[in-house]
Structure formats: structure tokens, C-alpha cells
C-alpha positions in Angstrom: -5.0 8.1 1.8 -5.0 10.1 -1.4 -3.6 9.9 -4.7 -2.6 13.8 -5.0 -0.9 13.9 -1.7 1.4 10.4 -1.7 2.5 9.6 2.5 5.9 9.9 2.9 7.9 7.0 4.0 8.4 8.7 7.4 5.5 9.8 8.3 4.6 9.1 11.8 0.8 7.6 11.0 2.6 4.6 9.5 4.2 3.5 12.8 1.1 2.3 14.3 0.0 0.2 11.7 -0.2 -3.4 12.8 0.6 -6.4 10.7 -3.1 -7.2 10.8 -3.7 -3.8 9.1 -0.8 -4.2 6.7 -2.2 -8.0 5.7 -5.4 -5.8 4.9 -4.0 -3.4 2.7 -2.2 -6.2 0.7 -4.8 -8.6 0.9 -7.0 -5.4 -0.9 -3.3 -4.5 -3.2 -3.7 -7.8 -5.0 -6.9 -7.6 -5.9 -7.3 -4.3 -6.6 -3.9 -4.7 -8.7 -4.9 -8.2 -10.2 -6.2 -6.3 -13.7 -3.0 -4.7 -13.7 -0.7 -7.6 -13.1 0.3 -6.2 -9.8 0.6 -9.7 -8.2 2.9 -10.4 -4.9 1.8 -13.4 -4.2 4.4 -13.7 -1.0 4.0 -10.2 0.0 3.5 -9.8 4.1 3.8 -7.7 6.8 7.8 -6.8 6.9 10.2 -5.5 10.2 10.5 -2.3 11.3 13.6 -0.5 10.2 16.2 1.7 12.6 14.0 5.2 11.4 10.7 3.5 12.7 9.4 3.0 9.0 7.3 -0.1 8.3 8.3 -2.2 5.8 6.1 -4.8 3.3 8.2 -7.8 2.5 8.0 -7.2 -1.4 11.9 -6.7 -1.2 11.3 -4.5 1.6 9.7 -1.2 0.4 7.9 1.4 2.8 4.6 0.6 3.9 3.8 3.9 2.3 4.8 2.4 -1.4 2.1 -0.1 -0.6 -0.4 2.0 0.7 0.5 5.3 -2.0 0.0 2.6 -5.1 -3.0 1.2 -3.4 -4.4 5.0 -3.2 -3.6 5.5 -6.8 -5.3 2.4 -8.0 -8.6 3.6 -6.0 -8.4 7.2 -7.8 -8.2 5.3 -11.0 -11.0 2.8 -10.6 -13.3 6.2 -9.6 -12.4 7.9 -12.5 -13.3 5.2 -14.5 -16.4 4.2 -12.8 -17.4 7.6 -12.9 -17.4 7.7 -16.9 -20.5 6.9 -18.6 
């Protein structure tokens, strides 16, 4: 996962995720997004729709919209941990 190069909401990777993984990522989304006001508190682990793509039930958005925002908000906290 990397902020410069976003998944695409088709990309095969995504299909094997489990809802245990997905409960992860959004478990780590809310408190990583918490200083941002990035809170779902209802968010979970969503169907799978005809193309195969995972969906978070935060009205339904790709699994890689979860996982994409969670990468940027990682980039960001390095950069800023990295200032002096």
C-alpha cells in the first residue's frame, strides 16, 4: 500500500481479503483518521459486488477507498514525524 500509487478498485489483491482483514484496516482507519475527524463509527466489512470488488459498509465504497485513504494518512503522519 502506497500513497503515490492508489489500488484500483479492481484490482485482483483485494479479492482475498477477509472480513477479519477488512475489520483490521478499519479498526486502524478510525484511529489513524480520529485527528482528522474521519470517524465511521458503523463502518464493517461490506458484500462482495457482481465484478468481485470488496466493499466497506460506509455507503458501500471499494475496499480500496478504505485502504488508499488509510495509505495516505500513513504518508502524512511520516512526513510529519519526520520533521524536526
Amino acid at each position: 500500500m502506497n500513497a503515490h500509487h492508489p489500488l484500483h478498485p479492481a484490482d485482483p489483491a483485494l479479492r482475498h481479503l477477509t472480513d477479519r482483514e477488512l475489520t483490521g484496516l478499519i479498526v486502524e482507519l478510525r484511529s489513524e483518521g480520529r485527528e482528522f475527524g474521519l470517524l465511521w463509527p458503523s463502518a464493517g466489512p461490506g458484500e462482495t459486488n457482481l465484478q468481485g470488488r470488496r466493499l466497506v459498509s460506509i455507503g458501500n465504497v471499494p475496499a480500496s477507498t478504505l485502504i488508499n485513504l488509510l495509505a495516505l494518512l500513513r504518508e502524512y503522519r511520516r512526513g510529519r514525524d519526520a520533521r524536526p
